[in-house]
mmJSON file of the N, C-alpha and C atoms, coordinates in Angstrom:
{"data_MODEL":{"atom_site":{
"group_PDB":["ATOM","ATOM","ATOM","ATOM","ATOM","ATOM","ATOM","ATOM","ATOM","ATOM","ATOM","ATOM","ATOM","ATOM","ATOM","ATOM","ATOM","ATOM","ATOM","ATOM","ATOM","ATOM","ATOM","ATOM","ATOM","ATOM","ATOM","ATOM","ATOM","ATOM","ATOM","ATOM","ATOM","ATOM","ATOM","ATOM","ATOM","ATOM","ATOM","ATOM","ATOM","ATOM","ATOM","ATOM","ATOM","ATOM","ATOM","ATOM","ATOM","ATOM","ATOM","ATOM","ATOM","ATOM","ATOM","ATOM","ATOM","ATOM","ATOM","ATOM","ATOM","ATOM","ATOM","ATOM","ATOM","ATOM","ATOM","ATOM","ATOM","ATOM","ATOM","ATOM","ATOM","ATOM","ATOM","ATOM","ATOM","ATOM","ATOM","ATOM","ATOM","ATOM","ATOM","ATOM","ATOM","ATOM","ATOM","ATOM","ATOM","ATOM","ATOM","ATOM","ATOM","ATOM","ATOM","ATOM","ATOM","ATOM","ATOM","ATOM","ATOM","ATOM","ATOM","ATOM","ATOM","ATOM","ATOM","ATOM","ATOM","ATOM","ATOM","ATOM","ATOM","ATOM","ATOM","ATOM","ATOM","ATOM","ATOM","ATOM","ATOM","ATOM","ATOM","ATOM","ATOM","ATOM","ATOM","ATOM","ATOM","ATOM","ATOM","ATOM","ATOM","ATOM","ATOM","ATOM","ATOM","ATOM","ATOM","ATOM","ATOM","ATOM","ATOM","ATOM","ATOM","ATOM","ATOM","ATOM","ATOM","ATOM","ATOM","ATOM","ATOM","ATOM","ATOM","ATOM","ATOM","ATOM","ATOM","ATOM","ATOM","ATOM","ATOM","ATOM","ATOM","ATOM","ATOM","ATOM","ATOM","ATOM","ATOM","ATOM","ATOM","ATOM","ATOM","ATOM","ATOM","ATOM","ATOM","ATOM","ATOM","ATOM","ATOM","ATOM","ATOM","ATOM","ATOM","ATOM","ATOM","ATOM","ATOM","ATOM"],
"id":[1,2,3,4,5,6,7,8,9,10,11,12,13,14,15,16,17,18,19,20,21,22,23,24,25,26,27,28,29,30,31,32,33,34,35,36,37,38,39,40,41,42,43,44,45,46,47,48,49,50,51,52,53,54,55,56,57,58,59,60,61,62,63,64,65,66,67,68,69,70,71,72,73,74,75,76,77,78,79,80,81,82,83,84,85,86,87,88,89,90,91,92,93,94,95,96,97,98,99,100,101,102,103,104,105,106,107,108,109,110,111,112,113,114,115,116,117,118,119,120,121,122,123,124,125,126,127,128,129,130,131,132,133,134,135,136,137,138,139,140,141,142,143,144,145,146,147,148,149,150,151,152,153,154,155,156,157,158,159,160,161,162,163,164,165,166,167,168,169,170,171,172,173,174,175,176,177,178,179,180,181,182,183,184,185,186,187,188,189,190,191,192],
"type_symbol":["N","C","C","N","C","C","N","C","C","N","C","C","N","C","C","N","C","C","N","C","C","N","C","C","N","C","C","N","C","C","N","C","C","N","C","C","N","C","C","N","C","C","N","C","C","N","C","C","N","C","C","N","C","C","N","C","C","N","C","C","N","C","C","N","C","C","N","C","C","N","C","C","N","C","C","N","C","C","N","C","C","N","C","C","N","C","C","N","C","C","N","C","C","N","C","C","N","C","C","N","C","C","N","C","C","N","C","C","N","C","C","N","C","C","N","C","C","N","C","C","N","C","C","N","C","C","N","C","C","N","C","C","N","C","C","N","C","C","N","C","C","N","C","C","N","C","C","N","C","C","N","C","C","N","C","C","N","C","C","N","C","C","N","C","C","N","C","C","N","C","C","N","C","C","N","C","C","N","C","C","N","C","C","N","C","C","N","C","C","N","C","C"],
"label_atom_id":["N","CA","C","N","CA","C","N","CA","C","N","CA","C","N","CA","C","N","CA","C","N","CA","C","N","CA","C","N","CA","C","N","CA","C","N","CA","C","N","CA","C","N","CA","C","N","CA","C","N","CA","C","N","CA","C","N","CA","C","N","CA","C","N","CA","C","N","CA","C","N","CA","C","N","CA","C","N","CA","C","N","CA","C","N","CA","C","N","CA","C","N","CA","C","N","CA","C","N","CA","C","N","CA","C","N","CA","C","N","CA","C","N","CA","C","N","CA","C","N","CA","C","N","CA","C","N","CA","C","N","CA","C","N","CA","C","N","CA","C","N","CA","C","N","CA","C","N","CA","C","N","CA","C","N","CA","C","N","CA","C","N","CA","C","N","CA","C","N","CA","C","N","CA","C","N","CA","C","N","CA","C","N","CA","C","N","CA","C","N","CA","C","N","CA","C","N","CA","C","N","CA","C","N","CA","C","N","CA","C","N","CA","C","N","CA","C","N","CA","C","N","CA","C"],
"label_alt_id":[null,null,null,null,null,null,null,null,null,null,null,null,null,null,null,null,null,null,null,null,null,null,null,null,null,null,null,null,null,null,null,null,null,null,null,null,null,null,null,null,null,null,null,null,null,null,null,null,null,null,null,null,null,null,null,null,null,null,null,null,null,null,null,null,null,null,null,null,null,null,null,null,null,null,null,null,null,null,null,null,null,null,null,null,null,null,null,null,null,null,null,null,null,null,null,null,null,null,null,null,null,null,null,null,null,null,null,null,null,null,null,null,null,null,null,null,null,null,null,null,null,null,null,null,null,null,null,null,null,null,null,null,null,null,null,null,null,null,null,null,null,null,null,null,null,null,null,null,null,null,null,null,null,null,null,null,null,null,null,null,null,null,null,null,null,null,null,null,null,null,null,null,null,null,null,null,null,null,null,null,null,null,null,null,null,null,null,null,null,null,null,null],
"label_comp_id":["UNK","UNK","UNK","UNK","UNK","UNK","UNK","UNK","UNK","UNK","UNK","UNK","UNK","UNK","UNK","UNK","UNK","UNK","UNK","UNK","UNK","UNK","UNK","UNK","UNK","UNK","UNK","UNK","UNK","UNK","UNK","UNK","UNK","UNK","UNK","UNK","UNK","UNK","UNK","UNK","UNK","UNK","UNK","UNK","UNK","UNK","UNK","UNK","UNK","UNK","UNK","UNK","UNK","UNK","UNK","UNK","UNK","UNK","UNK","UNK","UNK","UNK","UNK","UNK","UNK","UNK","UNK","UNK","UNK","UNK","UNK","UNK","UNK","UNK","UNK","UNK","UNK","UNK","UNK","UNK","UNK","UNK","UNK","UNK","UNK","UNK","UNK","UNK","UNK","UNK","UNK","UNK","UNK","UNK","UNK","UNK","UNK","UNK","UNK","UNK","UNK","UNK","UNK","UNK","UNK","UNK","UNK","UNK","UNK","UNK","UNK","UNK","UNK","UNK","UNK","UNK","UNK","UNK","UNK","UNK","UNK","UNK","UNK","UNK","UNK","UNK","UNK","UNK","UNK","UNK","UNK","UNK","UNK","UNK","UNK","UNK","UNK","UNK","UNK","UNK","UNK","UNK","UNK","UNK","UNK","UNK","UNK","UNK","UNK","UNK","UNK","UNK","UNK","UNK","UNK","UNK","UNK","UNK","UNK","UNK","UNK","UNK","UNK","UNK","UNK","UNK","UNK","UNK","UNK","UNK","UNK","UNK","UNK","UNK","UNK","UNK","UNK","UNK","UNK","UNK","UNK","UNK","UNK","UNK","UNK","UNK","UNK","UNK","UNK","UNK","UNK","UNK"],
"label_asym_id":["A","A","A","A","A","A","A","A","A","A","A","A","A","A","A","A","A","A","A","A","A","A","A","A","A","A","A","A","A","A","A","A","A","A","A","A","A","A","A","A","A","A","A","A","A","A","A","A","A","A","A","A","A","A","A","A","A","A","A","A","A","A","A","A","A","A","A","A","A","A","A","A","A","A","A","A","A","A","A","A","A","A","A","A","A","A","A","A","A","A","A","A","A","A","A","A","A","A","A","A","A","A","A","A","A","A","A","A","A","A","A","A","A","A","A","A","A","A","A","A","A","A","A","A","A","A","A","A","A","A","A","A","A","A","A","A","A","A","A","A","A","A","A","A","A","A","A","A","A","A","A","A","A","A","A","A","A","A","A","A","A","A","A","A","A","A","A","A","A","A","A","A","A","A","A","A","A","A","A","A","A","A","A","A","A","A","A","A","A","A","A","A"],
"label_entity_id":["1","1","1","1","1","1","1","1","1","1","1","1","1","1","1","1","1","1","1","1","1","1","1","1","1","1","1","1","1","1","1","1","1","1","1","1","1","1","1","1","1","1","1","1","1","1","1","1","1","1","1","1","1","1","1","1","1","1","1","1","1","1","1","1","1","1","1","1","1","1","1","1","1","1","1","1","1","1","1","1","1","1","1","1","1","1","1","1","1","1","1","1","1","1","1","1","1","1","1","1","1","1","1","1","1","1","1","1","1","1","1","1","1","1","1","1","1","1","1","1","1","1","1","1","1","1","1","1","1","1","1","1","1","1","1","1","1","1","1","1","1","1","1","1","1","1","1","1","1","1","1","1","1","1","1","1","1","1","1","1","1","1","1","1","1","1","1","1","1","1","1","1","1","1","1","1","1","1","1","1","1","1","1","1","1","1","1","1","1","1","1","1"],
"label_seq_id":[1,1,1,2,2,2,3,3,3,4,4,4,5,5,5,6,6,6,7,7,7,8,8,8,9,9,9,10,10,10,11,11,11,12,12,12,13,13,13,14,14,14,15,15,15,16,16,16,17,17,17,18,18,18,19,19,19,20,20,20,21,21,21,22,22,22,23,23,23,24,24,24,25,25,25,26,26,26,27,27,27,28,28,28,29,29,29,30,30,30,31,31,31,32,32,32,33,33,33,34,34,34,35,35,35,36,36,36,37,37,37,38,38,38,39,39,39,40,40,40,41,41,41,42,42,42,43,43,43,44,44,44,45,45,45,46,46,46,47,47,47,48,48,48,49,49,49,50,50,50,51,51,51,52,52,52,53,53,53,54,54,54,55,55,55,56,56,56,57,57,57,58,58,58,59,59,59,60,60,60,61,61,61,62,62,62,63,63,63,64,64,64],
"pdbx_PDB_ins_code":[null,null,null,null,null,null,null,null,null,null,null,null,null,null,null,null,null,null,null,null,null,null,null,null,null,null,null,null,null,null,null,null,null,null,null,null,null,null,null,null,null,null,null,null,null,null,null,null,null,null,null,null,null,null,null,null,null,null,null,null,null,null,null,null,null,null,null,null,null,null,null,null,null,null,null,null,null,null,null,null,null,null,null,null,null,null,null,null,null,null,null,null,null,null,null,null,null,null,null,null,null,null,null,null,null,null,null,null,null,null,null,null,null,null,null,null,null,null,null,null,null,null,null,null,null,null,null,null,null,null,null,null,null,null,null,null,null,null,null,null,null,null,null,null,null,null,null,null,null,null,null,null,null,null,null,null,null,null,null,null,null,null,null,null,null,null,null,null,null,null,null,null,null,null,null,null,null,null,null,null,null,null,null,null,null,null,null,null,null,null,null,null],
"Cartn_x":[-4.692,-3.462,-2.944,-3.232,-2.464,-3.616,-4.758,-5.518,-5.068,-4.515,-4.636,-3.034,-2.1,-0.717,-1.059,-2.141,-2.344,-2.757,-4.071,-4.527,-3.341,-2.599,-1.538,-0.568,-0.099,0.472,-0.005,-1.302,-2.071,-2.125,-2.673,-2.479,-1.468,-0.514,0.714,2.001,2.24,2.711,2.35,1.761,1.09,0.456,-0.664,-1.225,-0.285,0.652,1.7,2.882,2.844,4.286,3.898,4.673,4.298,4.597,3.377,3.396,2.947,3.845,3.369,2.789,3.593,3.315,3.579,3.495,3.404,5.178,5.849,7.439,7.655,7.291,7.61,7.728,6.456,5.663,6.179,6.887,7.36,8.843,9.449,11.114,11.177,10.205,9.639,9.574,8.735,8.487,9.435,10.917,11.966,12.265,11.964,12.074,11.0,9.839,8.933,9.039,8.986,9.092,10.008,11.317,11.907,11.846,10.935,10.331,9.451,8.437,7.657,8.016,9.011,10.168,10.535,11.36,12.34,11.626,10.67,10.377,9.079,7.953,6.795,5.807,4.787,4.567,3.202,3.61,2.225,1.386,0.327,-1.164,-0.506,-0.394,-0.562,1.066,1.721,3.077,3.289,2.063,2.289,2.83,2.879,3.173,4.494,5.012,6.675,6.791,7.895,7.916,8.516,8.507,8.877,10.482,11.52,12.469,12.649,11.808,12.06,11.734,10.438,9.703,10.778,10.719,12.101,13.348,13.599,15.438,14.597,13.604,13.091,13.125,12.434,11.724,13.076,13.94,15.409,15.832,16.093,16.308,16.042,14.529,13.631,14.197,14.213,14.674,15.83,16.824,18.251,18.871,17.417,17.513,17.103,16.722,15.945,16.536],
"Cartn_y":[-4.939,-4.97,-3.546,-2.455,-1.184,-0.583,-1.058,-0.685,-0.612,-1.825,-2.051,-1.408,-1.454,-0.787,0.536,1.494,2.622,2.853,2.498,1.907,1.974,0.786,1.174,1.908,2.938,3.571,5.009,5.42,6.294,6.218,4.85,4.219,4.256,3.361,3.473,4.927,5.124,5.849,7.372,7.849,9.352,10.008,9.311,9.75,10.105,9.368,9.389,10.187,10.733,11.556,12.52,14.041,15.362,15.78,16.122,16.496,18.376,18.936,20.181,20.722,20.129,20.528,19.236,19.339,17.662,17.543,18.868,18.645,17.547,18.16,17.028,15.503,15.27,13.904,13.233,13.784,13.169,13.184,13.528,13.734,12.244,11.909,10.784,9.887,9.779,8.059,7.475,7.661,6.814,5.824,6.256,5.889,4.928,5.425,4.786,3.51,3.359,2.689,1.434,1.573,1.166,0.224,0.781,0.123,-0.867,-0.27,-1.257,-2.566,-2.493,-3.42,-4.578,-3.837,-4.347,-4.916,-4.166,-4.156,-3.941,-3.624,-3.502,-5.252,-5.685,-7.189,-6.784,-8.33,-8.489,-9.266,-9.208,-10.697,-11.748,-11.252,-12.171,-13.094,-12.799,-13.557,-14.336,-14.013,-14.57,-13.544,-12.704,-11.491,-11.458,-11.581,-11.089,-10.001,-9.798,-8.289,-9.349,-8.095,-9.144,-9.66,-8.691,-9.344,-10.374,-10.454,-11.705,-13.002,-13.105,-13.826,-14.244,-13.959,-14.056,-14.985,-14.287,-14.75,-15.861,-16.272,-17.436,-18.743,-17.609,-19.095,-19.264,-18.653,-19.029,-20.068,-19.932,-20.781,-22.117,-22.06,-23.423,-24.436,-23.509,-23.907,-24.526,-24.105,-24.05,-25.716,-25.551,-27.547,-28.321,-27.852,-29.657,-30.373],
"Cartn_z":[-12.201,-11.456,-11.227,-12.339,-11.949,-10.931,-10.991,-10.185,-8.877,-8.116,-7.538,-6.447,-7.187,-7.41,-7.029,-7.762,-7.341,-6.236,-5.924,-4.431,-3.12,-3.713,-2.754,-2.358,-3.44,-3.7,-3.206,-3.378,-2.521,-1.508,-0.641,0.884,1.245,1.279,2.052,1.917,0.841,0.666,0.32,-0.566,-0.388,0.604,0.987,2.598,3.563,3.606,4.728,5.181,3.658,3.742,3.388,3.846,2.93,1.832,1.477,-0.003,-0.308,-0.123,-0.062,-1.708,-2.623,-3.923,-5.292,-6.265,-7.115,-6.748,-7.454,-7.101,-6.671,-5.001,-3.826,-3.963,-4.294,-4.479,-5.883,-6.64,-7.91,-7.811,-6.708,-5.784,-5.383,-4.674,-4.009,-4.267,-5.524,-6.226,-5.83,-6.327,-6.315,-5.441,-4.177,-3.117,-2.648,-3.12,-2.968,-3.708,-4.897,-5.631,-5.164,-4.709,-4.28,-2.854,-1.934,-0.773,-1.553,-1.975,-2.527,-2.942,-3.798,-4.197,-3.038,-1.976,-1.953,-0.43,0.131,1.829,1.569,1.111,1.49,1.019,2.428,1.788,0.9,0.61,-0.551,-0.355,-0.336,-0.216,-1.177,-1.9,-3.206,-2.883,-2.47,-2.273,-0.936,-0.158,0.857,2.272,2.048,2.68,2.782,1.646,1.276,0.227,0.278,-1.002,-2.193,-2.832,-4.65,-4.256,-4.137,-4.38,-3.026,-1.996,-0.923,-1.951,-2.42,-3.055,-3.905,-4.886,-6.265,-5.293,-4.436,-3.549,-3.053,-2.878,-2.026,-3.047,-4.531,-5.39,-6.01,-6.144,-6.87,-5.997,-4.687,-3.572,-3.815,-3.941,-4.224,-5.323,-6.199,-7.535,-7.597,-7.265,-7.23,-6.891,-5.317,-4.813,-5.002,-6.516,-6.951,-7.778],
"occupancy":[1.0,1.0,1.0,1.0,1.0,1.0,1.0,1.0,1.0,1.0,1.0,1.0,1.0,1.0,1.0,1.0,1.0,1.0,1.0,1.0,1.0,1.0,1.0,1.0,1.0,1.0,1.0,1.0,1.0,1.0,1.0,1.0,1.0,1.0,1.0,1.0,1.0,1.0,1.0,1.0,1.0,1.0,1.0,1.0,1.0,1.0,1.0,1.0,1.0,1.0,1.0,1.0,1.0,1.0,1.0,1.0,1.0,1.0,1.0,1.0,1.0,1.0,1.0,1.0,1.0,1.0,1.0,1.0,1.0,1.0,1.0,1.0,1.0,1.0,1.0,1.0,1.0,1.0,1.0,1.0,1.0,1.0,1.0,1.0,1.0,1.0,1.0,1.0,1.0,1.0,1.0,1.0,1.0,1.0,1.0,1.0,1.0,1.0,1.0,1.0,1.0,1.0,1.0,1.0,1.0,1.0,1.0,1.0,1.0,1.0,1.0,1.0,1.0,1.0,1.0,1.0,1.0,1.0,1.0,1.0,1.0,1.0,1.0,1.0,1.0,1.0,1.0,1.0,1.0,1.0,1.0,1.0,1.0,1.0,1.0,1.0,1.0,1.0,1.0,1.0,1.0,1.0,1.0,1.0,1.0,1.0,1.0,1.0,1.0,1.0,1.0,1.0,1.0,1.0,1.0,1.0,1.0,1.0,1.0,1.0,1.0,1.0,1.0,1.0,1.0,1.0,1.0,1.0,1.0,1.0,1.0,1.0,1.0,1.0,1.0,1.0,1.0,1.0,1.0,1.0,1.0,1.0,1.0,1.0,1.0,1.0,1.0,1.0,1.0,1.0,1.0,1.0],
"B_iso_or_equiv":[0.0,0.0,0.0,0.0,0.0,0.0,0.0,0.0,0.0,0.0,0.0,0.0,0.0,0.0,0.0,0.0,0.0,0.0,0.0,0.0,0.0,0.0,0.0,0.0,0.0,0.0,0.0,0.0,0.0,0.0,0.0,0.0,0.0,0.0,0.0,0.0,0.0,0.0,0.0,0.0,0.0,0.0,0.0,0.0,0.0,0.0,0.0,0.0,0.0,0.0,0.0,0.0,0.0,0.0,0.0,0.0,0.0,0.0,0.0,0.0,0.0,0.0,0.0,0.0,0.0,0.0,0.0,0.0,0.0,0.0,0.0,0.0,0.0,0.0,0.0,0.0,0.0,0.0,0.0,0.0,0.0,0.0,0.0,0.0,0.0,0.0,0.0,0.0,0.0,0.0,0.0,0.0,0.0,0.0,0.0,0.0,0.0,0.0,0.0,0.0,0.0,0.0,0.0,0.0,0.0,0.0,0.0,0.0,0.0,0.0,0.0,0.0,0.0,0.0,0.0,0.0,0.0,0.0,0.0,0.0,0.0,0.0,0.0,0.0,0.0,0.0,0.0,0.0,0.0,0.0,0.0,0.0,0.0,0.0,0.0,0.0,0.0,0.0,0.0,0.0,0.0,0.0,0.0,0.0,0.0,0.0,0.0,0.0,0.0,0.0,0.0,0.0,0.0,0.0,0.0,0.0,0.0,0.0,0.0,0.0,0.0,0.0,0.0,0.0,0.0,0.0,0.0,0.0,0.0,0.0,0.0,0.0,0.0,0.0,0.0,0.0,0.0,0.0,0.0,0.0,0.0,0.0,0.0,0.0,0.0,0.0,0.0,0.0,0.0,0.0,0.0,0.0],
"pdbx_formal_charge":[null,null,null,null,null,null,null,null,null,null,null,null,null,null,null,null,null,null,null,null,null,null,null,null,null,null,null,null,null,null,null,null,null,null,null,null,null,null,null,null,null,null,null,null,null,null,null,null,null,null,null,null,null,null,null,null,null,null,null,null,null,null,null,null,null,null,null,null,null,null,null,null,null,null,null,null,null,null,null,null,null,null,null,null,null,null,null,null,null,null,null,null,null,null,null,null,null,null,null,null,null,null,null,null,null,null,null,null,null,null,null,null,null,null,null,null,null,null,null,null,null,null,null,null,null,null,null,null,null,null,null,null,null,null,null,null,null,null,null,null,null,null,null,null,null,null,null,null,null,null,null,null,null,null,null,null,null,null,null,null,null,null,null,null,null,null,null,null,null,null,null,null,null,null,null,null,null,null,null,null,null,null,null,null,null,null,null,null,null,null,null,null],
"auth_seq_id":[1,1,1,2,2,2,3,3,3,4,4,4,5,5,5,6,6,6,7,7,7,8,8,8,9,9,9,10,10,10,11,11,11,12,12,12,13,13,13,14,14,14,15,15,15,16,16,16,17,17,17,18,18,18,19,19,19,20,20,20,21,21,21,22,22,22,23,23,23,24,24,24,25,25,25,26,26,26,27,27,27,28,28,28,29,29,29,30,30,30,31,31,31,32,32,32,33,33,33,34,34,34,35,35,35,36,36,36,37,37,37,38,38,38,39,39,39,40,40,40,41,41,41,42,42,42,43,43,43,44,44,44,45,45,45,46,46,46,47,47,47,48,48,48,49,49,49,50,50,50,51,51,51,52,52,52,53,53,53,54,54,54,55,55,55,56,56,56,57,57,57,58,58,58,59,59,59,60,60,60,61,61,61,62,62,62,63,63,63,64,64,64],
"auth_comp_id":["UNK","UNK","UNK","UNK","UNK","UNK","UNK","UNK","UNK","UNK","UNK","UNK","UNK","UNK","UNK","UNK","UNK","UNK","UNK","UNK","UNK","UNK","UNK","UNK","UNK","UNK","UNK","UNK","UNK","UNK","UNK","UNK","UNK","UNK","UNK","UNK","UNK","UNK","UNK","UNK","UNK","UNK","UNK","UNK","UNK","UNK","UNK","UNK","UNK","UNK","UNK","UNK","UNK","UNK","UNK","UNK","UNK","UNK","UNK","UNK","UNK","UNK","UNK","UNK","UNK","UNK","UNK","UNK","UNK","UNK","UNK","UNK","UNK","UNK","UNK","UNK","UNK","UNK","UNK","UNK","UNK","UNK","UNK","UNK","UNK","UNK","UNK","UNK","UNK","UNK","UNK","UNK","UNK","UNK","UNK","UNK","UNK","UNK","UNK","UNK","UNK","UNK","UNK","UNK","UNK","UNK","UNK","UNK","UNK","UNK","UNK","UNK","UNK","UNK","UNK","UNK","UNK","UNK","UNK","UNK","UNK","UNK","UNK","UNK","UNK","UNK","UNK","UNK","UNK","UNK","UNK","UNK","UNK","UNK","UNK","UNK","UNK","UNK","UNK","UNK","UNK","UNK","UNK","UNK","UNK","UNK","UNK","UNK","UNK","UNK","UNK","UNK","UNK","UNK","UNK","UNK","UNK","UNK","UNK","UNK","UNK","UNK","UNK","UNK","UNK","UNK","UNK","UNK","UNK","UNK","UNK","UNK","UNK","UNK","UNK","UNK","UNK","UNK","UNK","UNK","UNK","UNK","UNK","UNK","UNK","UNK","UNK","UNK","UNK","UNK","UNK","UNK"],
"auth_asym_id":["A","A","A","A","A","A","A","A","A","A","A","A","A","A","A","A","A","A","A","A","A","A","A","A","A","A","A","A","A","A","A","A","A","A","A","A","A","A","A","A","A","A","A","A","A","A","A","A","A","A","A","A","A","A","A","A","A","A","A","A","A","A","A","A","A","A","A","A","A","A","A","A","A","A","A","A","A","A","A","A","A","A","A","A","A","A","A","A","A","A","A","A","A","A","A","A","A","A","A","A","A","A","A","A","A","A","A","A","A","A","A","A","A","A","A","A","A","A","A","A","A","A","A","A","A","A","A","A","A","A","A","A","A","A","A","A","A","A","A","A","A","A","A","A","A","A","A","A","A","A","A","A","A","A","A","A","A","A","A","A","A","A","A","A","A","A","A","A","A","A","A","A","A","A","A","A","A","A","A","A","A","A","A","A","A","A","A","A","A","A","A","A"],
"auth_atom_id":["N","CA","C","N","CA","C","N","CA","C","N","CA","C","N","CA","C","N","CA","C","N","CA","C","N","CA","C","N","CA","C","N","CA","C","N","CA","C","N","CA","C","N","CA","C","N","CA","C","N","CA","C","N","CA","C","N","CA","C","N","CA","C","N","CA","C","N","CA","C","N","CA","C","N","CA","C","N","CA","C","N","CA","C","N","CA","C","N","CA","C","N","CA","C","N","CA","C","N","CA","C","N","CA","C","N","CA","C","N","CA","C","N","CA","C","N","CA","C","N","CA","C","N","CA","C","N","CA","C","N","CA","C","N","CA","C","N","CA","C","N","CA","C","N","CA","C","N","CA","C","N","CA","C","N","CA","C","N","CA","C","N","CA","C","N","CA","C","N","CA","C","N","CA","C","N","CA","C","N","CA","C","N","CA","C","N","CA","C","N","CA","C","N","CA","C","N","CA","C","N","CA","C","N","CA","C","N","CA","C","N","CA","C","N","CA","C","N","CA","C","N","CA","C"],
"pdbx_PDB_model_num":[1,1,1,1,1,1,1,1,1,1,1,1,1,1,1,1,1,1,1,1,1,1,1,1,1,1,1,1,1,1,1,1,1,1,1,1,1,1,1,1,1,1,1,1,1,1,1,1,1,1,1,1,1,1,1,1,1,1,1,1,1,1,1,1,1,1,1,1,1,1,1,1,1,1,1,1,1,1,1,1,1,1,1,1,1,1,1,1,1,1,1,1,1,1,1,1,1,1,1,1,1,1,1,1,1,1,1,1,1,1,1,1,1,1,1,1,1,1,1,1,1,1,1,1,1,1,1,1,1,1,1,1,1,1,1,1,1,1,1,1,1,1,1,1,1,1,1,1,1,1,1,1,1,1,1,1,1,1,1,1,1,1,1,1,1,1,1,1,1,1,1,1,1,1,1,1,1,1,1,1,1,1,1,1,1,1,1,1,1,1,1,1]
}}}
């Protein structure tokens, strides 16, 4: 699983943005981290991000 986290984390996000020095790129995470979260989709969820997923299955839950 962190495998795979990294993967993406290299892909979507590092490739993409400038990184002139580690500084930079460790300024960053936060943000990153945070997309990932909140807006970037997932296979595994169905192509929703975690907290869609979560606000969905609470949803589910909530009406039974």
């Amino acid at each position: 699983m962190a495998e795979a986290f990294v993967r993406t984390l290299k892909r979507d996000y590092v490739r993409v943005n400038p990184r002139p020095n580690a500084q930079s790129v460790i300024d960053q995470l936060p943000g990153w981290f945070d997309h990932y979260k909140e807006v970037h989709p997932h296979r595994a969820l169905r192509y929703r991000s975690p907290r869609e997923f979560i606000a969905q299955t609470r949803e589910a839950l909530s009406g039974l």
